[in-house]
N, C-alpha and C positions, 0 to 999 in steps of 0.2 A: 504494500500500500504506500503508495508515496505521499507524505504527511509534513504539512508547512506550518511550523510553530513559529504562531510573530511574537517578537520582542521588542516593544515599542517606544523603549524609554531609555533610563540609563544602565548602570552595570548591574543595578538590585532589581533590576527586573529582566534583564538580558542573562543573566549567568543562569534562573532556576532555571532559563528556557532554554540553554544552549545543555545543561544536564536533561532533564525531559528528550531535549532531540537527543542525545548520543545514548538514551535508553534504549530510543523508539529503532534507531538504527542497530542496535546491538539485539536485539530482535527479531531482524530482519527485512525490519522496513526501510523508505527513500527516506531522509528526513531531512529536511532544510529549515535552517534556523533564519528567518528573516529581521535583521536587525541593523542598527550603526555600525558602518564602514569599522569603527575602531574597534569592534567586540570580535572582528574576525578570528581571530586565536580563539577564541571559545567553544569553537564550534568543533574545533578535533577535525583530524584526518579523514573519520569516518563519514562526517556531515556534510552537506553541501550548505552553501552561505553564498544567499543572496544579500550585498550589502544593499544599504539604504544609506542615499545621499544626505537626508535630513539626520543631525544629529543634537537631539537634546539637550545633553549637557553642554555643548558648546554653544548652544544658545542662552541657558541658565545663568552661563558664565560671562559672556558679551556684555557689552553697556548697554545695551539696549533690554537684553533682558533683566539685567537689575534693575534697572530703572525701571521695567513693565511691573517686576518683583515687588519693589517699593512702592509702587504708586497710588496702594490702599486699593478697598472692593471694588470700587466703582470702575477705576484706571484701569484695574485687573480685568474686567467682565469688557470692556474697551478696546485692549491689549491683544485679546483674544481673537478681535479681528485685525486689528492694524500688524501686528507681532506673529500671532500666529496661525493665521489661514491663510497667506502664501506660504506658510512652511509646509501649511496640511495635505493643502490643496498636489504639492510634488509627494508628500510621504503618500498619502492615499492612491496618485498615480501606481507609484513603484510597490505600494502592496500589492496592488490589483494585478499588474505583473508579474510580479511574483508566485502568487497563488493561483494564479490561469489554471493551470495542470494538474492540480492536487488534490486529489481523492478525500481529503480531510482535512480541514485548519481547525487547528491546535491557536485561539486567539483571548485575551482578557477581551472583559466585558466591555472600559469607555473607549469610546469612540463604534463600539458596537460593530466591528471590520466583521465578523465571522458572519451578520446578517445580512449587511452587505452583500459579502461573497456568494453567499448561498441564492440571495436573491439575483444576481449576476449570473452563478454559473451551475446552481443547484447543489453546491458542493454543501456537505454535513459540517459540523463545526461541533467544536464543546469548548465549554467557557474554562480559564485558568486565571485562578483568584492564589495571588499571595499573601490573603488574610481572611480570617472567615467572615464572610461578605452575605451570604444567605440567613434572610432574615428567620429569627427567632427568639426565643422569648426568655432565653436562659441569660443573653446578655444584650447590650446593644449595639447599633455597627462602632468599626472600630474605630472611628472620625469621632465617634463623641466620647468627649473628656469625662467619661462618669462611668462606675463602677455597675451601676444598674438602676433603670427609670422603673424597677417594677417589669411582670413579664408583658404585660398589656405597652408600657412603652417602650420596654424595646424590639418590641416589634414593631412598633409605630416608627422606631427612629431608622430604621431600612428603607421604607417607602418617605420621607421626608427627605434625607440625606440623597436618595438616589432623586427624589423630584427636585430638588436644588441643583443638584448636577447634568439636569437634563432641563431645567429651566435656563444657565448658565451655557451648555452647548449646541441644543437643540437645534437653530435656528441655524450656526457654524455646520452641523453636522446634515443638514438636509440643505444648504447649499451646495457642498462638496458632494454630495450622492448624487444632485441637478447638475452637477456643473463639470463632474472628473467621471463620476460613473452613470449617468444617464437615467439614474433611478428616480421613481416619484419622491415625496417626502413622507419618512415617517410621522404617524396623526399619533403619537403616544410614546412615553417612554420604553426603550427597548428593554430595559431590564424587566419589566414585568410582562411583555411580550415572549422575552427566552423564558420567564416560570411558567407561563400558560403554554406554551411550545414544549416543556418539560424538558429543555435543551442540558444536555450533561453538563456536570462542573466538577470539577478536577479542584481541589480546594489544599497547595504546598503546603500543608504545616501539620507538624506533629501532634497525635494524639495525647500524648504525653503532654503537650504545653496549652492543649485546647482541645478536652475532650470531648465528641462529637456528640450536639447538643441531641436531643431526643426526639427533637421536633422536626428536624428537617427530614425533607424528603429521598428516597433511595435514590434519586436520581445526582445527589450531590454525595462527593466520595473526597473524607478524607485521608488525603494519599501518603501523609509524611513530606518530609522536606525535599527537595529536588535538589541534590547536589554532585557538584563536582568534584572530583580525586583531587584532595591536597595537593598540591607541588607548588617547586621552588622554596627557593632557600628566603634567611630573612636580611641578606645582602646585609647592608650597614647599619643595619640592627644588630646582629651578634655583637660587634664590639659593645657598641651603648649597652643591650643588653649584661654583660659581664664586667661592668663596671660599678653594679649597683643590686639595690633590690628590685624585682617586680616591678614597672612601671603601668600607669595605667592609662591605658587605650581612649582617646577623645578623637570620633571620628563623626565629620558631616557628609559623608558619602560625595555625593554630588549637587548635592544643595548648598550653595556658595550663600553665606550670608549675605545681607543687604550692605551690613557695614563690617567685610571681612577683618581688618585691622583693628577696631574697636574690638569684637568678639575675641581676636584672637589673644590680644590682651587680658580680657577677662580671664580669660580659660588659663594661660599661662600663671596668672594671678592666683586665680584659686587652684592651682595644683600645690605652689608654692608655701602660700598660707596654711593648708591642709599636710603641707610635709613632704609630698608626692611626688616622685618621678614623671615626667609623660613623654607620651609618641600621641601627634597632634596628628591628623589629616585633615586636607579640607583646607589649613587653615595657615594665613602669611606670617609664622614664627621663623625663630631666629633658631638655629642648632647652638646649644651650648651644654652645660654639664648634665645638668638636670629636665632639659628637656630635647626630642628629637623630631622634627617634621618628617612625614613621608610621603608619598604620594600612594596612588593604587593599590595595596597591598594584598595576599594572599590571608583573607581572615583564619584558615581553620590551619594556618602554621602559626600566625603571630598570636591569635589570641589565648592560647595554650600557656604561653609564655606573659602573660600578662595579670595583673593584680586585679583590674577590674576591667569594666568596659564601657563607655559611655556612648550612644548614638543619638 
C-alpha cells in the first residue's frame, strides 16, 4: 500500500511522523513522509520524502513572523491572511502533489488536508493527533489551562476550542480548496464532520501518561509514542557535561520568543539564582561555565543525562 504521512509543521510534529512512516515501511509498505525540505534526514533510507518548499519555523523565526507573533489576537487573526495564505496557498499546492498517488494519507486534523484529499481523489485518510484531542469527559482539551471543568464541561470544551479554530481558519481554509484545489466550500467545521464520518485516529501518546478515557469511541486508538532510534553522540556537551553536576535542560523547541534576549536573560537568571547548571535551546545565550546553548539536539541521548527538563 503506498501511504503518505504529512508532517506539516516543525520538528515536534515532523519527527512522530517520519517514525510512523519508517514503521509503515518496515512492514512493507511505500511510505513517504511529506514534510520541510530540512527534516529530510528523518525520513531514513527506507522512506521516500517529498520535500515541501514552505517551511515553518523559518517563518516563526523571520521578522515578519515575530512581529505577526507579537501583534496581539486581532493582528494575529489579520496575519493569517497577509502572512500566511501565500505561504498556504504553495504548501497546499505541493501536498496535493504529493499525495496524487497514494492509496492512504496518514494527515492531522487543522487545516483538514486528508478531507480535502479524499474529496479530490477518493483516497481514505485517518486523522494523527499528538495529544489526546477526542472529546471526553474524563478531562478537557488540552488548550485549556484547567485540570477539569466537570465531565459535562469538558466535553463542552472540545467543540468550543475546535469552533474557535475553525471560526479563526474557516474562511483561509475554503479559499484555498476555491482557489489551489477546485473544491466547493466547507458549510461546517470538519472536525465534527470526520466524528460523524467515524474517520480513524491514531492518537501518539502513551497509555501510561494518559490512560485511555472510557468514553471514547473504538474508532480512536491509543497507539503509544511514535518514535525514532536514538542516535548520535552529545558532540560539545560531553565536555560541559563532565565538568559538573547534572544540568538542566531549558528548551523552546521552535517557538522563538517574541522578545528572545529579554527571555533569555531571564532563564539564565533563574538557573543561577536557583544554583543550577543549564543547556538552553531556542535561546540567544552566551557559552560560559555554568551555562551551554545548543541548537537541535537528539532528546532521548541528552535528556538521560540531564537533572531536569523544562519545555
Amino acid at each position: 500500500m503506498r501511504v503518505a504521512v504529512l508532517a506539516l509543521g516543525s520538528r515536534g510534529d515532523t519527527q512522530p511522523g517520519a517514525a510512523l512512516a519508517r514503521e509503515l515501511a518496515g512492514r512493507g509498505h511505500e511510505a513517504t513522509l511529506v514534510a520541510s525540505g530540512r527534516y529530510a534526514a528523518l525520513a531514513g533510507p527506507e522512506v521516500s520524502f517529498a520535500p515541501l518548499g514552505v517551511d515553518p519555523t523559518a517563518l516563526l523565526e523571520s521578522e515578519e513572523g515575530q512581529a505577526w507573533l507579537g501583534s496581539g489576537p486581532m493582528g494575529f487573526v489579520r496575519g493569517l491572511r497577509t502572512v500566511v495564505e501565500p505561504l498556504a496557498a504553495k504548501l497546499v499546492a505541493e501536498v496535493d502533489t504529493a499525495c496524487a498517488g497514494a492509496d492512504l494519507v496518514l494527515a492531522p486534523s487543522l487545516g483538514a488536508f486528508g478531507r480535502h484529499l479524499r474529496e479530490r481523489y477518493g483516497i481514505p485518510y485517518l486523522i494523527l493527533q499528538f495529544q489526546p484531542s477526542e472529546p471526553t469527559g474524563e478531562f478537557p482539551n488540552p488548550l485549556v489551562p484547567l485540570a477539569s471543568l466537570g465531565r459535562l464541561g469538558n466535553r463542552a470544551s472540545y467543540a468550543v476550542v475546535e469552533r474557535l479554530a475553525w471560526m479563526v481558519l474557516g474562511r483561509m481554509v475554503n479559499r484555498l480548496r476555491a482557489g489551489v484545489l477546485g473544491l466547493g466550500p466547507m458549510r461546517g467545521s470538519p472536525y465534527a464532520a470526520d466524528r460523524r464520518d467515524r474517520v480513524p485516529v491514531l492518537c501518539g501518546v502513551s497509555p501510561l501518561v494518559v490512560p485511555r478515557p472510557r468514553d471514547w469511541p473504538g474508532y480512536v486508538h491509543l497507539t503509544g509514542y511514535w518514535r525514532l532510534p536514538a542516535t548520535g553522540g552529545l558532540g560539545g556537551l560531553e565536555e560541559f557535561l563532565a565538568t559538573g553536576p547534572p544540568p538542566v535542560f531549558v528548551g523552546f523547541g521552535s517557538m522563538v520568543p517574541a522578545e528572545p534576549d529579554r527571555v533569555a536573560d531571564e532563564v539564565v537568571a533563574g538557573l543561577r539564582s536557583a544554583g543550577l547548571r543549564g543547556v538552553v535551546q531556542g535561546l540567544p545565550v552566551a557559552a560560559c561555565d555554568d551555562v551551554m546553548p545548543v541548537g537541535e539536539v537528539a532528546h532521548d541521548v541528552v535528556f538521560p543525562r540531564m537533572a531536569a527538563v523544562v519545555h
